[in-house]
N, C-alpha and C positions, 0 to 999 in steps of 0.2 A: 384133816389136811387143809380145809379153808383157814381154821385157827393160825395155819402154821406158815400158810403162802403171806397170809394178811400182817403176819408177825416179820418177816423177810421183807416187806415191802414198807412197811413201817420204821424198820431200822436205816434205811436208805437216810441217806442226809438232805432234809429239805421237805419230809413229809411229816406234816403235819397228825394226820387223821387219815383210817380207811376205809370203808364199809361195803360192805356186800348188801344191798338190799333188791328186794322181789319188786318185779314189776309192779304190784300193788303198793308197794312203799313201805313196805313193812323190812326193819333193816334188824337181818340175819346174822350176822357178826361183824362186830366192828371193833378197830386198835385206834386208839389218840395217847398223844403225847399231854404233860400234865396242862402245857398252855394253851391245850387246841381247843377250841370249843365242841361240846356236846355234840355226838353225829347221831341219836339216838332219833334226832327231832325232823333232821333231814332229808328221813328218805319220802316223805309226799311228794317235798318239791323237786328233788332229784329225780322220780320217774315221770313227773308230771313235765321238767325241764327235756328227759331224753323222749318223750313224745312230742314234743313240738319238734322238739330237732328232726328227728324219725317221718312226721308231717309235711316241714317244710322241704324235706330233701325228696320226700315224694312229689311234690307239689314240682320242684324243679329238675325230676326225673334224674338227680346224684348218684342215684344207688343207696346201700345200707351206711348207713353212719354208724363211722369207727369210733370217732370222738367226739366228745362233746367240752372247748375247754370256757371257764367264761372266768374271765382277768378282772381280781379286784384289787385296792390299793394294798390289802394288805397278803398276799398269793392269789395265786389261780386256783380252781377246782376243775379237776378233771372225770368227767362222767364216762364213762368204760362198758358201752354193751359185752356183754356175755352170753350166755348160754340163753333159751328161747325164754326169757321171763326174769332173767336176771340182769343186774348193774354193778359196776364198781366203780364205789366214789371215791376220790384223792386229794384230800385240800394237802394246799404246798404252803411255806412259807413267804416264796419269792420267784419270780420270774427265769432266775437265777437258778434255780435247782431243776428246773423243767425237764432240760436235755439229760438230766442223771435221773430221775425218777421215769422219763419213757424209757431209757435202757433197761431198769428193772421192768418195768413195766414188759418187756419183748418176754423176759425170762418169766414171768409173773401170772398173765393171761393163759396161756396155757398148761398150766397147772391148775388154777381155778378154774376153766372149762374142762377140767377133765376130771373135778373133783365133785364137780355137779353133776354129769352124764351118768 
């Protein structure tokens, strides 16, 4: 079922790449389109990024962080806590596709957490 959520969210217009990886960084399935770069390599720094974020939101008493988005010239990457030890990463093409990939995204998350439980 993760194959099949990560394939639905992949097809959206504007996403790049998807992956699912473990707290430990170790990434459990992942979809890219032919121009997106390797997500194979990314999940160290993907959980090592949503633990800082996770830190600093402790540190200024936020609560749990939902998102994690970080904007670069060429799309954003969006880090997606999950389930207790799990991620979901989303490179975009463009700033531009954002608001249509969180729409999937509402449809998306809970699927993927309910495919891990």
């Amino acid at each position: 079922m993760v194959q099949e959520v990560l394939g639905e969210l992949q097809a959206t217009k504007g996403v790049l790449a998807s992956a699912l990886v473990a707290e430990d960084g170790f990434v459990i399935e992942s979809l890219r389109a032919d121009q997106a770069p390797d997500v194979d390599f990314l999940g160290g720094a993907a959980s090592t990024a949503m633990a800082s974020a996770r830190a600093l939101s402790q540190e200024l008493g936020r609560g749990e962080v939902e998102e994690v988005m970080v904007e670069y010239p060429q799309g954003p990457v969006l880090l997606v806590p999950l389930e207790e030890g799990y991620l979901l990463v989303v490179l975009m093409d463009s700033m531009q596709s954002l608001g249509r990939v969180r729409f999937q995204l509402k449809k998306s998350i809970p699927r993927l957490k309910e495919a891990l439980s």
